[in-house]
C-alpha positions in Angstrom: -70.4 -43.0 4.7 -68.1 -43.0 1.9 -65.0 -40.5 1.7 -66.2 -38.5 -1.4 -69.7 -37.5 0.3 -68.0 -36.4 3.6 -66.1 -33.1 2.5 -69.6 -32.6 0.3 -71.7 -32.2 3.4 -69.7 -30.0 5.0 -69.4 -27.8 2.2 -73.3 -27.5 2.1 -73.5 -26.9 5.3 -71.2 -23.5 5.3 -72.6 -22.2 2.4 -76.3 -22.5 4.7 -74.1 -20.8 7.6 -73.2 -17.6 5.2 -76.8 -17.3 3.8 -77.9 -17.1 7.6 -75.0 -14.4 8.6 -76.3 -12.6 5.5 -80.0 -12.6 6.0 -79.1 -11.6 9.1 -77.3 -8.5 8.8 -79.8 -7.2 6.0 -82.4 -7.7 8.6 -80.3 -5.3 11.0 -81.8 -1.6 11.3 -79.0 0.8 10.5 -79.2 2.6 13.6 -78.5 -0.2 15.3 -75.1 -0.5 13.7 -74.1 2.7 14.3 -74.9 2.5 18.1 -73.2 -0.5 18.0 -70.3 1.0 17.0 -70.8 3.8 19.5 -70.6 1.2 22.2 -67.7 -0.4 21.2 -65.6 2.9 21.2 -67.0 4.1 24.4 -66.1 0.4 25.2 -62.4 0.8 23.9 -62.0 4.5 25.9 -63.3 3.4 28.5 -60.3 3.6 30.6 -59.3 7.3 29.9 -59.6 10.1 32.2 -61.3 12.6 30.0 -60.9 15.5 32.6 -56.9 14.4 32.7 -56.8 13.9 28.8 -58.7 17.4 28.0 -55.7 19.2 30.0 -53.1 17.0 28.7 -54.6 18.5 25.5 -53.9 22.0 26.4 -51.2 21.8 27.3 -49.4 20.2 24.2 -51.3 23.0 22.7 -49.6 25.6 24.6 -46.2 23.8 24.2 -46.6 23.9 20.7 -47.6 27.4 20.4 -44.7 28.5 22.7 -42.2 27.2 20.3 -43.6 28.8 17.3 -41.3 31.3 18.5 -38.1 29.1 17.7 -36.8 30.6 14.5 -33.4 30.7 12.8 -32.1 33.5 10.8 -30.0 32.3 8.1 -26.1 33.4 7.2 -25.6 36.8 5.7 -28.9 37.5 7.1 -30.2 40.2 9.4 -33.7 40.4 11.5 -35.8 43.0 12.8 -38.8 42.2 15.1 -42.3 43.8 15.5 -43.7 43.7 18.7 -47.5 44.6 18.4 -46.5 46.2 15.5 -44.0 48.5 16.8 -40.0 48.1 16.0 -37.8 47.0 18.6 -33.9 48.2 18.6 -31.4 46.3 17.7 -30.9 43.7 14.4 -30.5 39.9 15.1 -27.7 38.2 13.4 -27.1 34.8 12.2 -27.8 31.8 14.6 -30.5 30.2 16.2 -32.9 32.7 18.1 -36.6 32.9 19.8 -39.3 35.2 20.2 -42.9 35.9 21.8 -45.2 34.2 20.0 -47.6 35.5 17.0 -49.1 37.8 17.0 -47.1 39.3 19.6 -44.2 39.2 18.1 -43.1 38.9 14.2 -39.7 38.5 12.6 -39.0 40.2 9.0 -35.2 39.1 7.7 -33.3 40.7 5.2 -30.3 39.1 3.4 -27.4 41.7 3.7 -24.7 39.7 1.6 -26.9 39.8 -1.4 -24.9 42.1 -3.4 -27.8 44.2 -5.8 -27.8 46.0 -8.9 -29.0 48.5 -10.6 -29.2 49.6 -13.9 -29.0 53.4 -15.1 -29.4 54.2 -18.7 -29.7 50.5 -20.0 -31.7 47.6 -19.7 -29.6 44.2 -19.6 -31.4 41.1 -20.8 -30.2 39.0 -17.8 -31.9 41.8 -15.0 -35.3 41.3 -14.9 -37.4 44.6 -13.8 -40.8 45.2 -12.9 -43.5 46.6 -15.5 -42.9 50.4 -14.5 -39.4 49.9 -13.1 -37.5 49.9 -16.7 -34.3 52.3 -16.8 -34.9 54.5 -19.4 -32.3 56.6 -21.5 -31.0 59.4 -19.8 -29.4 63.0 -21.3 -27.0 65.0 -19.7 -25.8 68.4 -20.2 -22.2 69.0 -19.6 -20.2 72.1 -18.3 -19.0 73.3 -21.6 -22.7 72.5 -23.3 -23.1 69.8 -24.8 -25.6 67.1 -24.7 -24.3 63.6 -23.8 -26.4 60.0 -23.1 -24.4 57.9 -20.3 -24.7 54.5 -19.3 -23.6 52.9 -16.6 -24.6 49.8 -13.3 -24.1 50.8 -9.9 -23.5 47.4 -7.6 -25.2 47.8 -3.6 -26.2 46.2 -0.7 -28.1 46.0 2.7 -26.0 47.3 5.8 -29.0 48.1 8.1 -32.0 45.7 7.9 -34.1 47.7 10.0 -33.6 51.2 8.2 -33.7 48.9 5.0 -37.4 47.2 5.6 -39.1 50.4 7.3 -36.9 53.6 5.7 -37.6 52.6 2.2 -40.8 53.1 1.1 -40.4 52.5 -2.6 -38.2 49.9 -4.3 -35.0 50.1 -3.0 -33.8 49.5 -6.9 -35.7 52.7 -7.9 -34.3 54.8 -5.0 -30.3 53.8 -6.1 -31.1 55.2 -9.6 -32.7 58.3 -9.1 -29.9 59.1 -6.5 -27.4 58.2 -8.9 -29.0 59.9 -11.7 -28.6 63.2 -10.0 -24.8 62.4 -9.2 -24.3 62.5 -13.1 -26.4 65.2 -13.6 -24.2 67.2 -10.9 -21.3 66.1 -11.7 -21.8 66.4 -16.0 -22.6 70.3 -15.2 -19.3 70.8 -13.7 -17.0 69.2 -16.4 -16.2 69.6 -19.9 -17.3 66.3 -22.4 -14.0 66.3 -23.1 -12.5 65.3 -19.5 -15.5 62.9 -19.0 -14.7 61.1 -22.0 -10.7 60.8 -21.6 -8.9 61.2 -18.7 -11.3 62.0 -15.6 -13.6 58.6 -15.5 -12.0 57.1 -12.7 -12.6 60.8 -11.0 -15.7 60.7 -12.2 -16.7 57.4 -10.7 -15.5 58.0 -7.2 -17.2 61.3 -6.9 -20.9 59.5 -7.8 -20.3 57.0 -5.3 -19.3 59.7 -2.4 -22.4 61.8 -3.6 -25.2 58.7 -3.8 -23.9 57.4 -0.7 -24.5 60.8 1.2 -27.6 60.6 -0.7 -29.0 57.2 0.9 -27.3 58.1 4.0 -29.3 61.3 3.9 -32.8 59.2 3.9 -31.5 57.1 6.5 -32.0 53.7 3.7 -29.6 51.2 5.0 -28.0 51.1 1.7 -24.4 50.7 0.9 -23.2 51.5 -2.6 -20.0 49.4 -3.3 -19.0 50.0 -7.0 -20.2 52.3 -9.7 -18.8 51.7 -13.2 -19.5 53.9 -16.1 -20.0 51.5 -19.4 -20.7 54.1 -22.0 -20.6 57.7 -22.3 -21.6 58.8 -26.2 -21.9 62.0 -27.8 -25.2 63.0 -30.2 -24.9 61.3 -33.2 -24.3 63.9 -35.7 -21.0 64.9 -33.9 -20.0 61.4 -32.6 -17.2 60.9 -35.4 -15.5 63.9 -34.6 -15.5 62.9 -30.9 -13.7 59.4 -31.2 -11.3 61.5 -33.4 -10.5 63.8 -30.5 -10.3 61.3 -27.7 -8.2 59.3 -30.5 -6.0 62.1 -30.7 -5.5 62.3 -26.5 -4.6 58.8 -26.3 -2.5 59.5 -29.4 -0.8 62.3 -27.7 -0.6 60.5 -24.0 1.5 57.9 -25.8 3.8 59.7 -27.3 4.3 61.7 -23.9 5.2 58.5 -22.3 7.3 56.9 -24.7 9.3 60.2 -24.7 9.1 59.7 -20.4 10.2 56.7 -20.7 13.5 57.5 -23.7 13.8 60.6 -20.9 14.3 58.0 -18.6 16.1 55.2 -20.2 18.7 58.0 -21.7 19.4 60.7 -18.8 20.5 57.7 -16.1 22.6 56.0 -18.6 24.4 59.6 -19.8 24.8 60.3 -15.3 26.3 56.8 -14.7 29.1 57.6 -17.7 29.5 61.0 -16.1 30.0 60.0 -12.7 32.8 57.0 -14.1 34.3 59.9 -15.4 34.3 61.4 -12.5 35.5 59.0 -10.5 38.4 58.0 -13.0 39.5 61.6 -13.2 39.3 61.7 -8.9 41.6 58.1 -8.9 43.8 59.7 -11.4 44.5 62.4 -9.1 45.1 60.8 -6.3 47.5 58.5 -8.1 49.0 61.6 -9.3 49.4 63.3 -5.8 50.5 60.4 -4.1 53.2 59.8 -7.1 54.0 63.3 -6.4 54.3 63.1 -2.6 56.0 59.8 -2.8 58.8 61.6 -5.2 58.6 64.6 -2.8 59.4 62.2 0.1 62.4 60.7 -2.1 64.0 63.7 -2.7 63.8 64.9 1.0 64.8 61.5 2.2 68.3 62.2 -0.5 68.8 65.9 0.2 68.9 64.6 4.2 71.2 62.3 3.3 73.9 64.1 1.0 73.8 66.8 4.2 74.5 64.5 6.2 76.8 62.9 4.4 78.6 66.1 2.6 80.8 66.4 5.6 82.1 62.8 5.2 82.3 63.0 1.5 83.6 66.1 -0.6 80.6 67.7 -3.3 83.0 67.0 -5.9 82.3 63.0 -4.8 78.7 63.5 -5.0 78.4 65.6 -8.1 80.2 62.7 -10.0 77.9 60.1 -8.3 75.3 62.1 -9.8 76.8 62.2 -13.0 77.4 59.2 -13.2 73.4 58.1 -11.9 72.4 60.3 -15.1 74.3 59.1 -17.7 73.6 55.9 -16.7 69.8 56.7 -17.2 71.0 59.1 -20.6 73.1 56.8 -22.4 70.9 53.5 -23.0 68.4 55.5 -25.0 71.1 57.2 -27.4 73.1 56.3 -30.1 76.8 56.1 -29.5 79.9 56.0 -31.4 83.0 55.0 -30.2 86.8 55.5 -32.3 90.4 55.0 -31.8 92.9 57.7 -32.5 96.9 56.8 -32.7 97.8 59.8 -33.0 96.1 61.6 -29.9 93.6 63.3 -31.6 90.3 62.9 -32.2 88.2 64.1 -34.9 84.9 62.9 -34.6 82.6 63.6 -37.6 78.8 62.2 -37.2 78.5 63.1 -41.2 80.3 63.1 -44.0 79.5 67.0 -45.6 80.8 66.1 -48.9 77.3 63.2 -49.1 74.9 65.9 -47.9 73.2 68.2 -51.5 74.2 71.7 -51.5 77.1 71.6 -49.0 80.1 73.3 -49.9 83.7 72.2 -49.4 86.1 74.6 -47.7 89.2 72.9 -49.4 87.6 74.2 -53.1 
């Protein structure tokens, strides 16, 4: 046998091998397959407990069902939980928690850092509302009768999750605007246009927060309001010039009150400190003047003790001369002084000649 015939004949004789494993399985009834294959996993099982594997079974059914009740509530969130349906006290904070199984027990959380908003007499493009839920432009009639429109976005948030969920039985968004809508319309009756548009806003403000707030607390809504802010508060139109004018004119005259505060200010302390340097130049001046005075008083009492005591020593005609003396030592440095010669022993002394003075007569004429 050659070498290129022998890889030939085996060749022919696999492709006569597959024909026959074909034939074969077309042959086969398709019932008999799937028994087959029945067999084989009966065959494969065959070694399992199925009373032992049916409970294992349950039971990783019941562990898994047991921790369904593993949940986590999230931070700056609060839970509530129904059991059957019914509330149970108390909220659930942060952390990791667990509870009966559904439907025993079911867990609602609420997210009590979200700080909400709500919109009051405005629409702002960035808060999206609900088909029916739109703020709509409000009018308000103030104390002294006129008709205003206010706007204004009131800023809340949960503080009781349970009250929140089961207290509230319309949007919560809805409920903070109609309770602040009749704040302004309260508080617009008792004021004057005037005072709301100029110098009682911040007044204004505070008391719709304190009356909202009773409000909500007064449904029991688990609803904190933490700021209100008014945006706008416009006149009607036909009289809205005039209006700027007027609250023009208050800040106008607010200005001018504090400028002349603060001249009042600048001016009186400046004109006290001068007087009180006065004063206190005037008080040193007269206690150097006392003490000067005292101090002299002192000398002289110290010299009168002295020339008593020593009058009995000396005569007073000694101590009048000393005295003399004393003086015209003092005297005679600030005057002018002439001093002559006579050889004849007399003296006539003449400070001026009469004949060089006009209109002087000359007794020898």
């Amino acid at each position: 046998m050659s070498k290129k015939k022998f890889p030939r004949i085996y060749l022919e004789r696999i492709k006569k091998i597959k024909e026959g494993i074909q034939s074969w399985l077309s042959d086969k009834k398709p019932q008999e397959s799937q028994q087959s294959a029945v067999m084989d996993i009966k065959k494969a099982f065959s070694h399992i407990n199925p009373k032992k594997a049916g409970w294992m079974l349950i039971l990783g059914i019941a562990a898994i069902y047991v921790l369904t009740g593993v949940y986590v509530v999230n931070p700056g969130e609060q839970a509530v939980i129904r059991r059957f349906g019914a509330l149970q006290p108390g909220t659930v904070t942060e952390g990791i928690h667990y509870r009966l199984p559904y439907p025993i027990d079911q867990v609602e959380k609420v997210n009590v850092s979200e700080v909400r908003r709500a919109d009051i007499g405005m629409s702002l493009k960035e808060h999206m509302h609900q088909g029916d839920d739109s703020p709509t432009l409000i009018q308000l009639l103030t104390g002294d009768e006129n008709i205003i429109t206010s706007e204004a976005i009131v800023h809340y948030k949960v503080k009781d999750a349970a009250a929140f969920l089961y207290n509230v039985d319309s949007n919560d968004e809805q409920l903070v605007r109609r309770s602040v809508e009749s704040a302004l319309v309260e508080l617009m009756a008792s004021m004057a246009v005037d005072d709301i548009l100029s110098t009682e806003k911040v007044a204004a403000q505070n008391f719709v927060i304190e009356e909202v707030q009773n409000t909500l607390d007064s449904y029991n809504s688990g609803i904190q309001v933490t700021v209100f802010n008014i945006q706008n508060i416009n006149p009607p139109e036909a009289v809205a010039a005039a209006f700027l004018d007027v609250n023009a004119a208050k800040e106008d005259k607010e200005k001018e009150i504090n400028q002349a505060n603060g001249y009042y200010n600048s001016l009186i302390p400046e004109a006290r400190g001068k007087a009180d340097a006065q004063i206190a130049q005037a008080e040193a001046y007269k206690t150097e003047v006392v003490n000067t005075a005292v101090g002299d008083t002192d000398k002289f009492i110290s010299m009168l003790t002295e020339y008593q005591n020593n009058s009995l020593i000396y005569t007073q005609d000694t101590t009048k001369y000393r005295l003399l003396l004393e003086t015209m030592e003092k005297v005679l440095p600030k005057v002018k002084k002439y001093i002559v010669n006579s050889s004849d022993g007399s003296i006539d002394v003449k400070l001026f000649d009469s004949d060089n003075i006009p209109g002087s007569v000359n007794p020898e004429s």
